[in-house]
N, CA, C and O atoms as a printed pandas DataFrame, in Angstrom:
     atom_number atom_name residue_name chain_id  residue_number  x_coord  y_coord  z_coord
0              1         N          UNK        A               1  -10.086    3.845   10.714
1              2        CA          UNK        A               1  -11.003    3.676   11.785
2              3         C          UNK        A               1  -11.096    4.934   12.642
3              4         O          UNK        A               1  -10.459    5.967   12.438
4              5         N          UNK        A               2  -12.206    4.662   13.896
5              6        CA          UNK        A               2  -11.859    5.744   14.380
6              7         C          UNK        A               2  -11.300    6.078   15.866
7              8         O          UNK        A               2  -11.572    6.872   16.766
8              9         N          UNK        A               3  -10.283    4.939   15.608
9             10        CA          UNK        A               3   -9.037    5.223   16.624
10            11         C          UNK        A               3   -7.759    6.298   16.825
11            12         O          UNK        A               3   -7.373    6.908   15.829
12            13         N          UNK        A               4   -7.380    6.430   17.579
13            14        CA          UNK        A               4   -6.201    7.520   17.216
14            15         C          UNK        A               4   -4.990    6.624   16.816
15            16         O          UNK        A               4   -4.651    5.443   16.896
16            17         N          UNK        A               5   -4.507    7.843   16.329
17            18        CA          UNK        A               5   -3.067    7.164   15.452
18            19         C          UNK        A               5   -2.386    6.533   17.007
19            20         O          UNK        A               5   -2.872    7.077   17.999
20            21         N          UNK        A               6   -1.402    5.532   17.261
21            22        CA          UNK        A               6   -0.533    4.832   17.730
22            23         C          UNK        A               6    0.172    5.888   18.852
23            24         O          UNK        A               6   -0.102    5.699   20.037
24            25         N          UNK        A               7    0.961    6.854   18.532
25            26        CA          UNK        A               7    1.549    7.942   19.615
26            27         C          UNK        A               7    0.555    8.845   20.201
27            28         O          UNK        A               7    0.830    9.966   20.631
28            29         N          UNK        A               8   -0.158    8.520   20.202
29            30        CA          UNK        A               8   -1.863    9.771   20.677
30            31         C          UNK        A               8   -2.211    8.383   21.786
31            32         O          UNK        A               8   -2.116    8.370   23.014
32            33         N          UNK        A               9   -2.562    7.468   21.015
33            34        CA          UNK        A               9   -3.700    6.370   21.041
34            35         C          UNK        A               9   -3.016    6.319   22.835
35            36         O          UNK        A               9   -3.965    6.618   23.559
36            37         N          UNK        A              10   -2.028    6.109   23.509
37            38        CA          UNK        A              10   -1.399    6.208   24.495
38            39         C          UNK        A              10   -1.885    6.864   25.560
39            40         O          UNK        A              10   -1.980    6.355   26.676
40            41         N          UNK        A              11   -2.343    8.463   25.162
41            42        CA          UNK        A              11   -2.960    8.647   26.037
42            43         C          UNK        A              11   -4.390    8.481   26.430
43            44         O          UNK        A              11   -5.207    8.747   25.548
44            45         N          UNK        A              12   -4.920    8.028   27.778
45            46        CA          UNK        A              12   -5.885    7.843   28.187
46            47         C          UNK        A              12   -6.913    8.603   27.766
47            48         O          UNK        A              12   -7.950    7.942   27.831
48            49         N          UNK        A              13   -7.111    9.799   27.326
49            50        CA          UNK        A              13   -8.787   10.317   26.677
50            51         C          UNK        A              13   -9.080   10.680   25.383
51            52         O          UNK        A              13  -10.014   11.332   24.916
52            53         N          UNK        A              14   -7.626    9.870   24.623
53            54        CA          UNK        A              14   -7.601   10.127   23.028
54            55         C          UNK        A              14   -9.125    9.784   22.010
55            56         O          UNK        A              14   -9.603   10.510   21.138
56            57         N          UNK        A              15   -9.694    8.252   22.560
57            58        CA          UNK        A              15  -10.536    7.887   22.309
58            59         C          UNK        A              15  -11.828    8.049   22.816
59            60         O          UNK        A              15  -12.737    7.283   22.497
60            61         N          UNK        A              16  -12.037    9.357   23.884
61            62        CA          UNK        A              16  -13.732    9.138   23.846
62            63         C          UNK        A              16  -13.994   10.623   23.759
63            64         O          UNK        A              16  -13.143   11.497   23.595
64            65         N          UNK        A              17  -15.373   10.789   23.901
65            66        CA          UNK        A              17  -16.026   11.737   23.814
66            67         C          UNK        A              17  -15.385   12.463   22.003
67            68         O          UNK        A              17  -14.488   11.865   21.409
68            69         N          UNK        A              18  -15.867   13.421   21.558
69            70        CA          UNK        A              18  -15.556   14.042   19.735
70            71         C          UNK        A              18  -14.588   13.275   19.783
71            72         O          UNK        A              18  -14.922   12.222   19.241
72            73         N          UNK        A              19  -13.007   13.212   20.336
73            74        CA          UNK        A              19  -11.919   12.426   19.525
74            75         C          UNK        A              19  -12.287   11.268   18.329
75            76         O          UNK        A              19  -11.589   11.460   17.333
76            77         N          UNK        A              20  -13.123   10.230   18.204
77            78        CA          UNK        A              20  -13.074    9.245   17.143
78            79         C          UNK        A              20  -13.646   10.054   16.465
79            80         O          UNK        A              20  -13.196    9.872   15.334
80            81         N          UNK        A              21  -14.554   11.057   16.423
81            82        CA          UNK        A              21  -15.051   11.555   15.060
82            83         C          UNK        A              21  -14.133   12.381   14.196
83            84         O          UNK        A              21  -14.068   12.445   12.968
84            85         N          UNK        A              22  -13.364   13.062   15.227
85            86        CA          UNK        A              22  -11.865   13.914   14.749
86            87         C          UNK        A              22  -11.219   13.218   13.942
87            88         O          UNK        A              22  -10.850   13.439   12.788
88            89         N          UNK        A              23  -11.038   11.894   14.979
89            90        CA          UNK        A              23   -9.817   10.486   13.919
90            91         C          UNK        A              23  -10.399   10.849   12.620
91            92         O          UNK        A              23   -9.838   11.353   11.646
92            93         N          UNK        A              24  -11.915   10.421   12.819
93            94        CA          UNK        A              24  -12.063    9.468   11.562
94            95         C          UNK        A              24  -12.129   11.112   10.548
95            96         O          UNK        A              24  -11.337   11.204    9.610
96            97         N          UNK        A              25  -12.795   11.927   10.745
97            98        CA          UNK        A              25  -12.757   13.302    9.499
98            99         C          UNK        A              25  -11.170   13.023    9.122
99           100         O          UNK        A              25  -10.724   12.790    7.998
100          101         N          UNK        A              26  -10.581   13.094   10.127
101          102        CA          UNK        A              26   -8.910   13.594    9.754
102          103         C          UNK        A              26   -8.475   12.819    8.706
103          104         O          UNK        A              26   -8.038   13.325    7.672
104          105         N          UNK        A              27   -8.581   11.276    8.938
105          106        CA          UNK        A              27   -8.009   10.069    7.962
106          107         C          UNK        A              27   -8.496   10.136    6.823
107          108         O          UNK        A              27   -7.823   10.372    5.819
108          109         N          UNK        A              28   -9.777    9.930    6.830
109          110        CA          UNK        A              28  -10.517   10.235    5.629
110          111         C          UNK        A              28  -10.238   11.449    4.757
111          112         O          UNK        A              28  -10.208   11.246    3.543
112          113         N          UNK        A              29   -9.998   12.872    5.275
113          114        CA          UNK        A              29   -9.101   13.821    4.537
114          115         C          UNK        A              29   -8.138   13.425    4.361
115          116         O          UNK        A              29   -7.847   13.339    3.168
116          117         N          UNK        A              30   -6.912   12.881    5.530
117          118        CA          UNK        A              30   -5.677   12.245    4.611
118          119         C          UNK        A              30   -5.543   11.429    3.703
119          120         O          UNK        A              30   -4.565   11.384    2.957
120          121         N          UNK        A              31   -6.711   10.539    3.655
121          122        CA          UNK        A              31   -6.865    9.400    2.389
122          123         C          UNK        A              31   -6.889   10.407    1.116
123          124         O          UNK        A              31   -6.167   10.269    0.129
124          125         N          UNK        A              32   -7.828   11.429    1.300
125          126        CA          UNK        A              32   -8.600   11.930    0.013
126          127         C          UNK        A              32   -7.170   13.009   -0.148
127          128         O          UNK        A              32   -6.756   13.376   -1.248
128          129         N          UNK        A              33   -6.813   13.238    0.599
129          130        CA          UNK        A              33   -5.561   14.130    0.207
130          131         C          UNK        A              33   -4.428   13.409   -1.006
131          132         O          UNK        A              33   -4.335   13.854   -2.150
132          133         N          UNK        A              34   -3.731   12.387   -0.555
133          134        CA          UNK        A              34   -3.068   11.651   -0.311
134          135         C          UNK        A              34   -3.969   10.824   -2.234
135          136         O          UNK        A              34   -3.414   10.881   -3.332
136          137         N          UNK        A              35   -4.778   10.457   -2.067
137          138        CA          UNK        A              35   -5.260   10.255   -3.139
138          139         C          UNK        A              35   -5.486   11.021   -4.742
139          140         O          UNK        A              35   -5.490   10.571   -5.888
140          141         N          UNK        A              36   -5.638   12.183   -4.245
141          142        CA          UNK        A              36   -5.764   13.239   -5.015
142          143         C          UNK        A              36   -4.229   13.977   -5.858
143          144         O          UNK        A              36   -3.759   14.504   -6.866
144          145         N          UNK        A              37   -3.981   13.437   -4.354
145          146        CA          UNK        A              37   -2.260   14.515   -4.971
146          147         C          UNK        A              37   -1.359   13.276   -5.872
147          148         O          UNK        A              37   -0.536   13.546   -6.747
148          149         N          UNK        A              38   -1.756   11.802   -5.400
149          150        CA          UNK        A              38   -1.049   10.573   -6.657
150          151         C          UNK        A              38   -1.804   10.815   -7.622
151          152         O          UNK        A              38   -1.216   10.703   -8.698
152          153         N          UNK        A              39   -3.045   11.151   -7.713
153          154        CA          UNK        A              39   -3.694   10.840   -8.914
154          155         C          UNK        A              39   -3.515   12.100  -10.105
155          156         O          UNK        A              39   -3.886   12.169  -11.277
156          157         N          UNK        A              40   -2.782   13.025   -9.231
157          158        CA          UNK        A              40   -2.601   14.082  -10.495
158          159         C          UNK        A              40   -1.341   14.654  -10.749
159          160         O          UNK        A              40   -0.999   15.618  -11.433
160          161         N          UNK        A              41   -0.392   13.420   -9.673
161          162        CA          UNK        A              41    0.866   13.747   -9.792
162          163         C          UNK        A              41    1.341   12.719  -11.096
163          164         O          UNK        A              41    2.063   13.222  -11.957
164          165         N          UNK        A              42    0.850   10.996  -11.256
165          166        CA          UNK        A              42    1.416   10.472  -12.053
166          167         C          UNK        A              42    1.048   10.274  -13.199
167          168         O          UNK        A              42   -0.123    9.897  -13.176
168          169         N          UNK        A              43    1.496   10.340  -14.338
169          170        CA          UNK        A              43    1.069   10.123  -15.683
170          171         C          UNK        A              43   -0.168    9.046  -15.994
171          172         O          UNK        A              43   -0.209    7.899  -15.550
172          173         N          UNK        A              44   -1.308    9.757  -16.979
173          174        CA          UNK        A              44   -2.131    9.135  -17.322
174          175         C          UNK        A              44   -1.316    7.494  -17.825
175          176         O          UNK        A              44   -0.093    7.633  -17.811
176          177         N          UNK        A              45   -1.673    6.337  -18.159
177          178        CA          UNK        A              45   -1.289    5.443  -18.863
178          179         C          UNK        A              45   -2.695    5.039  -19.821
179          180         O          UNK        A              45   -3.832    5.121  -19.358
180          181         N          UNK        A              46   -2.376    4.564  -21.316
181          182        CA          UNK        A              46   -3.395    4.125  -22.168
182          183         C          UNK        A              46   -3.486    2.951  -21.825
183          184         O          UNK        A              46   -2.716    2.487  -20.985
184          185         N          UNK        A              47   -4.485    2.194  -22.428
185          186        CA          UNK        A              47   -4.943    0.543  -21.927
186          187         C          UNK        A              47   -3.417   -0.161  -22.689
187          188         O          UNK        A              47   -2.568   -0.940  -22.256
188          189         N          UNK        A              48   -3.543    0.350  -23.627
189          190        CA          UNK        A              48   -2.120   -0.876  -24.424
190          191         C          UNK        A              48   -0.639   -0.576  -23.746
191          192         O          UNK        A              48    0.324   -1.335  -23.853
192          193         N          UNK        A              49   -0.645    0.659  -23.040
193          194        CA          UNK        A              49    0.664    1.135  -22.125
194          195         C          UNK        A              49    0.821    0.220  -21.014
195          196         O          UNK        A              49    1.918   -0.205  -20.652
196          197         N          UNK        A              50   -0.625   -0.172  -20.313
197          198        CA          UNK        A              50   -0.519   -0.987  -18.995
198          199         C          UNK        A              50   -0.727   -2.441  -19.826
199          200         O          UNK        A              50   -0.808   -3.279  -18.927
200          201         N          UNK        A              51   -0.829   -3.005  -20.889
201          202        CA          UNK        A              51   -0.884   -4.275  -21.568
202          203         C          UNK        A              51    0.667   -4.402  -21.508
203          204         O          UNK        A              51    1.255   -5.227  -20.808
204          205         N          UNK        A              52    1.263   -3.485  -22.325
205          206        CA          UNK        A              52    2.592   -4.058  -22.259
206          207         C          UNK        A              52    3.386   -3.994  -21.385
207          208         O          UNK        A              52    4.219   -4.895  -21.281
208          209         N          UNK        A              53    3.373   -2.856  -20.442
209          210        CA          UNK        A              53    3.750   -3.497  -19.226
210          211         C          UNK        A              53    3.655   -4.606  -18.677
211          212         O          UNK        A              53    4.690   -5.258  -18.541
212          213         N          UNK        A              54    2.787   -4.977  -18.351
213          214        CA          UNK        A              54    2.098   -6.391  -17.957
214          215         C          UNK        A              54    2.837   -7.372  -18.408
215          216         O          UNK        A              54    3.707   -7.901  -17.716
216          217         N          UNK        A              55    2.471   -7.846  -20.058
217          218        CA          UNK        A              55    3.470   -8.473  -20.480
218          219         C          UNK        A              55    4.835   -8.576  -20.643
219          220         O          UNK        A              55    5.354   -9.693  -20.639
220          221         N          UNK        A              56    5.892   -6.969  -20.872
221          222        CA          UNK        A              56    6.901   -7.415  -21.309
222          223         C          UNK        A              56    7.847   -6.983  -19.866
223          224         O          UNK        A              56    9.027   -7.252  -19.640
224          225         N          UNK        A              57    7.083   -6.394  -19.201
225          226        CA          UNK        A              57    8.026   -6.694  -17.647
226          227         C          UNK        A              57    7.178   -7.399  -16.324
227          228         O          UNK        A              57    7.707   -8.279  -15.645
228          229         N          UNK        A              58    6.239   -7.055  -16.142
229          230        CA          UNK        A              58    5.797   -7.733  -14.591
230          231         C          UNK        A              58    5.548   -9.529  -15.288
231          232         O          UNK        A              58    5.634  -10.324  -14.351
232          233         N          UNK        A              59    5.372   -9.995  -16.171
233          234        CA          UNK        A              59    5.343  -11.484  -16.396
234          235         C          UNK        A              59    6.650  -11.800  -16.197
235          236         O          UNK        A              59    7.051  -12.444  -15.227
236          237         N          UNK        A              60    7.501  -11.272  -17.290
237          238        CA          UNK        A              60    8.992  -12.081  -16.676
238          239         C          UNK        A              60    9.606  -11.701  -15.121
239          240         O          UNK        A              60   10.458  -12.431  -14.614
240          241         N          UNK        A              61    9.138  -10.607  -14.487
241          242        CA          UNK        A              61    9.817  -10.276  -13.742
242          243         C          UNK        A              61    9.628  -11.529  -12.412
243          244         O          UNK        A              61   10.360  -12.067  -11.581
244          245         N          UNK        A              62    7.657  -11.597  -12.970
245          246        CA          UNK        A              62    7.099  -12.470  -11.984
246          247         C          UNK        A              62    7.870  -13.871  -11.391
247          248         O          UNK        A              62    8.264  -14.201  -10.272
248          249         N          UNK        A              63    7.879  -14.540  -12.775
249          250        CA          UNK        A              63    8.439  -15.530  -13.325
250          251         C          UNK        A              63   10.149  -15.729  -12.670
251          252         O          UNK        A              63   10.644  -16.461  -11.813
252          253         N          UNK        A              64   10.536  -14.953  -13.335
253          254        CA          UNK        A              64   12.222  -14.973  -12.571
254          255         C          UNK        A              64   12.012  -14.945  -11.430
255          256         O          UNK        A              64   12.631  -15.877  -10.917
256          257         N          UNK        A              65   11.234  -14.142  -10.384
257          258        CA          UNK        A              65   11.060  -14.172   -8.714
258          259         C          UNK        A              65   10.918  -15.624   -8.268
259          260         O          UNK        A              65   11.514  -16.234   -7.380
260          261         N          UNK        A              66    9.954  -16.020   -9.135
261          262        CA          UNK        A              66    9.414  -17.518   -8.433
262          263         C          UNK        A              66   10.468  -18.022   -8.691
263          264         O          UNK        A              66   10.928  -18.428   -7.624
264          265         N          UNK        A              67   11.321  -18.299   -9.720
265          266        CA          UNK        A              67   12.317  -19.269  -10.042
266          267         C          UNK        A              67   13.456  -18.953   -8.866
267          268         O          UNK        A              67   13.762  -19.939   -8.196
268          269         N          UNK        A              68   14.062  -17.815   -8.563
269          270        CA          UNK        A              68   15.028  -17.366   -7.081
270          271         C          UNK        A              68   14.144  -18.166   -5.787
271          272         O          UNK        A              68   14.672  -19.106   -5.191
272          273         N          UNK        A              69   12.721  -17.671   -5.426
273          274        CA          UNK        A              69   12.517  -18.331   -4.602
274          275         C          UNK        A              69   12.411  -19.686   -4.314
275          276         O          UNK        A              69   12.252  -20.243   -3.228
276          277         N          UNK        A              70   12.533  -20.186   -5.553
277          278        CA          UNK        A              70   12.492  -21.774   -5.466
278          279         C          UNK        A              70   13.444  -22.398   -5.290
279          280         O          UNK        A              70   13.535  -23.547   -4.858
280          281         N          UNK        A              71   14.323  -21.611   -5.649
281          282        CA          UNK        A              71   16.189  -22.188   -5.650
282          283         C          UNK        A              71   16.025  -21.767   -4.567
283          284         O          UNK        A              71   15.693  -22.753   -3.909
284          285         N          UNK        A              72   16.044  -20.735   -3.793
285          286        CA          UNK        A              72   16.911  -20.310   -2.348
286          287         C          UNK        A              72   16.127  -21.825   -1.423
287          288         O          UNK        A              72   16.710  -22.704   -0.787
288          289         N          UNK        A              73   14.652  -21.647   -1.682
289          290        CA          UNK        A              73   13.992  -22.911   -0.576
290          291         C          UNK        A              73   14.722  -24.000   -0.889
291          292         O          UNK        A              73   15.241  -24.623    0.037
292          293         N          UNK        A              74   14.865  -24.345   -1.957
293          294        CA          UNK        A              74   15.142  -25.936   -2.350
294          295         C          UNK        A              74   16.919  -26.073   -1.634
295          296         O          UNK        A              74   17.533  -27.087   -1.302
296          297         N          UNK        A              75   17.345  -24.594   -1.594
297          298        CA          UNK        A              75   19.231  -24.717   -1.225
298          299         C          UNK        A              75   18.945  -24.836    0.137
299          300         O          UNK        A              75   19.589  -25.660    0.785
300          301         N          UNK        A              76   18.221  -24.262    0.599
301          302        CA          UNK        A              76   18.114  -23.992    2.002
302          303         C          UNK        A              76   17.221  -25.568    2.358
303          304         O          UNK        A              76   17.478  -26.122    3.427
304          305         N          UNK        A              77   16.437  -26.053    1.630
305          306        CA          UNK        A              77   16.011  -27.396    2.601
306          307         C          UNK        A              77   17.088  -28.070    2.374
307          308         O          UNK        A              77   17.624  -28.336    3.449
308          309         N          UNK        A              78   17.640  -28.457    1.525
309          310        CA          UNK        A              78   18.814  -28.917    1.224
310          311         C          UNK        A              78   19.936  -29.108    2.595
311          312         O          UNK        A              78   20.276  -30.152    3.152
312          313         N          UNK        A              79   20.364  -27.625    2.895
313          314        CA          UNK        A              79   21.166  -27.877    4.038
314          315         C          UNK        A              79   22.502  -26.557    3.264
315          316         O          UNK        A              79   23.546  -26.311    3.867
């Protein structure tokens, strides 16, 4: 948005006059920064690389999570 960040935002004339247009150029470069530098820092993946991922870890991993959270609720309504 084009608010100031949180430790700025404090002072009283952060937000008017150019300041929100500053915010907003600035963020928007940090997005595109910030975007640019993950996207060519981490390894391409092929479609069947993120398939099996999918399947042979985030399904079970999913799966086992729900099963912990169900035990801890069910111990914990329990008493």
């Amino acid at each position: 948005g084009w608010h100031a960040p949180w430790p700025i935002s404090l002072w009283d004339g952060a937000n008017s006059g150019w300041f929100p247009l500053i915010w907003f150029v600035a963020k928007v470069w940090g997005f595109l920064f910030f975007f640019i530098w993950l996207r060519t820092t981490l390894p391409r993946l092929r479609y069947d690389q993120f398939m099996a991922l999918g399947w042979k870890i985030l399904i079970p991993v999913s799966l086992a999570w729900v099963m912990v959270v169900a035990t801890v609720r069910a111990l914990h309504n329990e008493g």
